[in-house]
C-alpha positions as CSV (number, residue, x, y, z in Angstrom):
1,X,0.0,0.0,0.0
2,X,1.6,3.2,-0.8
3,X,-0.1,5.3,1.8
4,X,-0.9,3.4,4.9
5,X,-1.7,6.8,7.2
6,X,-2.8,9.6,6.8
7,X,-6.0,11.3,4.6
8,X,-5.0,10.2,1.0
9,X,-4.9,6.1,2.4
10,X,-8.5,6.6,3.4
11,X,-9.6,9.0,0.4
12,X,-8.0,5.5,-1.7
13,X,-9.6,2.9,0.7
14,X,-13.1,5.0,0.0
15,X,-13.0,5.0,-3.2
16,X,-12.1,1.4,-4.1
17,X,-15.2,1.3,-1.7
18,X,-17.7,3.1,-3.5
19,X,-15.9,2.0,-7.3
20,X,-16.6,-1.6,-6.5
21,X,-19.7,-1.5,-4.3
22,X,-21.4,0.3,-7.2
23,X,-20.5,-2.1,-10.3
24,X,-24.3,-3.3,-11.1
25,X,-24.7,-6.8,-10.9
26,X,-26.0,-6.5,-14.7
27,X,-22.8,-5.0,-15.3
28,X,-21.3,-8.1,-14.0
29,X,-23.6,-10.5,-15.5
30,X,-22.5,-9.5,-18.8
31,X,-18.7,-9.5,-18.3
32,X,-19.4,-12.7,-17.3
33,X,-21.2,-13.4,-20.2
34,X,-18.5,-12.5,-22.3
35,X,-15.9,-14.9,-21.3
36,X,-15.3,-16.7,-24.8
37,X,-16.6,-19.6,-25.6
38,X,-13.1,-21.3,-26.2
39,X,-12.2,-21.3,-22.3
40,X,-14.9,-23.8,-22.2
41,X,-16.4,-22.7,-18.6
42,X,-20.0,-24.1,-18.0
43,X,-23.2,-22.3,-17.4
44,X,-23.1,-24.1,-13.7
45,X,-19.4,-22.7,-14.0
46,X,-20.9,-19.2,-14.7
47,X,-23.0,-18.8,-12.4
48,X,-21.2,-19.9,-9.6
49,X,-18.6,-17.6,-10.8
50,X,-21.4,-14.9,-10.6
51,X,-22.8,-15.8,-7.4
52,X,-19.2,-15.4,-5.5
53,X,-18.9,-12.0,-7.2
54,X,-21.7,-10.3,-6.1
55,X,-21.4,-11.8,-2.8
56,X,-17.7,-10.6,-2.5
57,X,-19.0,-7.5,-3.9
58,X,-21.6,-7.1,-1.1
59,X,-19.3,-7.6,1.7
60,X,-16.2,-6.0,0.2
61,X,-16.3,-3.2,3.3
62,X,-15.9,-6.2,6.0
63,X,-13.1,-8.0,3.3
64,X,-11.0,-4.4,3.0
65,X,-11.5,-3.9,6.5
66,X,-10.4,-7.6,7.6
67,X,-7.6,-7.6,5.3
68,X,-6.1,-4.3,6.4
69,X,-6.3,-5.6,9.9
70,X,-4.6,-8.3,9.5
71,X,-1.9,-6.4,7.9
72,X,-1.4,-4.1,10.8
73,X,-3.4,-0.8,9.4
């Protein structure tokens, strides 16, 4: 992390926040949707993929927050 005190750390730390907490989950549907056909990933494969995105996406505060605890900040 380049700035681990101070106001610019936690102007960062917000705004991965708020970038990731608002990607739409349609938004993410269709990246998903996109992944080419040649990788050969399943729909069951897809959607699980999907399903642990938006739940990472919903509890990316208490991730951040764990992670940066864990490394001391």
């Amino acid at each position: 992390m380049y700035y681990n005190t101070g106001l610019l750390f936690n102007e960062f730390k917000n705004d991965a926040l708020v970038n990731i907490s608002n990607l739409s989950d349609d938004k993410i549907s269709r990246v998903i949707d996109n992944i080419p056909n040649n990788w050969n990933i399943s729909s069951s494969e897809k959607s699980s993929l999907y399903n642990f995105i938006i739940f990472r996406k919903n509890e990316i505060k208490n991730i951040f927050n764990g992670v940066l605890k864990n490394a001391g900040y």
